[in-house]
C-alpha positions in Angstrom: -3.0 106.7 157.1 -3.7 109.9 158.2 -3.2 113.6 156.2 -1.1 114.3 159.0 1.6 112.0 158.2 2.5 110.8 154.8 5.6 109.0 153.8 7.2 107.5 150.8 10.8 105.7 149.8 13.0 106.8 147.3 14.9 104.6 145.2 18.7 106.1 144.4 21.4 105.0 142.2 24.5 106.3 143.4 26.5 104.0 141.0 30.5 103.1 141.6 31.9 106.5 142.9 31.3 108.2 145.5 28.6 110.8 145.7 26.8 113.6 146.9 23.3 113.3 145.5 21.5 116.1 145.8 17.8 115.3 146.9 15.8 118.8 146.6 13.8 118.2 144.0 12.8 115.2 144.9 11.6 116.5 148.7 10.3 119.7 146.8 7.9 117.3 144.3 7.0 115.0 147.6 5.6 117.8 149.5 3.7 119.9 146.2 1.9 116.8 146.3 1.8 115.4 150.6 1.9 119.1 152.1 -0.9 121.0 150.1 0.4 124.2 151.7 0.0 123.3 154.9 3.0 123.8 158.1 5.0 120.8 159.7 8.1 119.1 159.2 10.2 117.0 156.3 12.1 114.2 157.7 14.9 112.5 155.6 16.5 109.3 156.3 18.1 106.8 154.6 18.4 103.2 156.2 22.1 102.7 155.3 24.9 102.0 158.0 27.3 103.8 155.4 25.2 106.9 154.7 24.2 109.9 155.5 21.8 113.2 154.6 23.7 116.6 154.5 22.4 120.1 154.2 24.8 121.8 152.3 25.2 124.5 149.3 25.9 122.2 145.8 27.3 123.2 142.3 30.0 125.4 143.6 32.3 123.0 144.8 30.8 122.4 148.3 29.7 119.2 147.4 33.2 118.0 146.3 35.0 119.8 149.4 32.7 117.5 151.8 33.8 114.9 150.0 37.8 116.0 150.3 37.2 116.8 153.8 35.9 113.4 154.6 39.1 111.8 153.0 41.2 113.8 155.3 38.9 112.6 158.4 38.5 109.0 157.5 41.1 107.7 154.9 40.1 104.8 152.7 43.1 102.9 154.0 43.6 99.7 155.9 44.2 101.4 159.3 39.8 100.1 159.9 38.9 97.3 161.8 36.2 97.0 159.8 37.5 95.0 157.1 35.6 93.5 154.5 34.6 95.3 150.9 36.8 97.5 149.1 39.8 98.9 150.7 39.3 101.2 153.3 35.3 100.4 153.3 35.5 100.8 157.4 35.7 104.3 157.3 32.1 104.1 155.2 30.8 102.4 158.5 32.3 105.7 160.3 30.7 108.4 157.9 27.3 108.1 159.4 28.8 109.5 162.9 30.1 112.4 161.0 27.3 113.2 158.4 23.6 111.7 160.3 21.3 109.3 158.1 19.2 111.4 159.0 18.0 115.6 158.7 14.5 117.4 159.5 13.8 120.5 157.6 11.1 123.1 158.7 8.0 123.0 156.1 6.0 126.5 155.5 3.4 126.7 153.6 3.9 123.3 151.9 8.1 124.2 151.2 10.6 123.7 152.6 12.2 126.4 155.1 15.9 125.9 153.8 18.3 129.2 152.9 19.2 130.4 149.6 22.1 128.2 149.0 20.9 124.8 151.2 20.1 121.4 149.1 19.5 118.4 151.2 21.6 115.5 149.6 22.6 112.1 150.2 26.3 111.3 150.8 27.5 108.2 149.8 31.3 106.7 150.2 30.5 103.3 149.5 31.4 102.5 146.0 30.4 98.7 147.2 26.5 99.1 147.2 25.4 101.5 144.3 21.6 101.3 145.4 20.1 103.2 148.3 17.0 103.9 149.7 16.0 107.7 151.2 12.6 107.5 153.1 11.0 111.1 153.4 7.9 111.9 155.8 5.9 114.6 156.1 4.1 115.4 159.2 1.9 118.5 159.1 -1.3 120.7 160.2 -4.0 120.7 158.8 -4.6 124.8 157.1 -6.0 127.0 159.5 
């Protein structure tokens, strides 16, 4: 494959709860070793129907407010048509409209382009399936 694109899975353990899994690190460590300083782009999707990647400020509550706020949007009740799993799993077929399985993050210099307070994470209201994939690719110059 060429240096231009490189792409690798990651394997997450989001357990029985749901989560906001912050994924930085892991994209930061993936392009120190894919990017080699070079310019492009970090894509980040996972291939879940009840997933999605955020970009969002974590550790001061943010992460637990997206999660409240998607309670008040999509209530794990029986009002889904979607019906089997835990009760109220529809709505975790719904999430992915709200929050995309998918983000793209500028890449300078081999980082990522993200503001002070951004972390890209995983968000995950299925307590059903506690193992999830995240595929990021990096596609990039070559240095100048």
């Amino acid at each position: 494959m060429s240096d231009a694109f490189t792409t690798r899975t990651l394997r997450i353990t989001t357990g029985n709860r749901e989560t906001v899994h912050d994924l930085t690190g892991a994209c930061a460590s993936f392009l120190r070793e894919v990017a080699t300083g070079r310019d492009g782009l970090l894509n980040v999707f996972t291939p879940h129907a009840t997933t999605g990647v955020a970009i969002l400020e974590t550790g001061a509550g943010s992460d637990d407010d997206l999660l409240a706020a998607l309670h008040t949007l999509l209530p794990a009740d029986d009002r889904w048509q979607h019906r089997h799993g835990s009760p109220g799993h529809g709505r975790d077929h719904v999430l992915p409209a709200l929050v995309p399985p998918h983000a793209t993050i500028p890449v300078v210099s081999g980082e990522m382009a993200l503001g002070t307070w951004q972390s890209v994470c995983l968000v995950d209201t299925n307590k059903d399936n506690p193992e999830r994939q995240v595929r990021l690719s990096f596609f990039g110059g070559g240095l100048d």
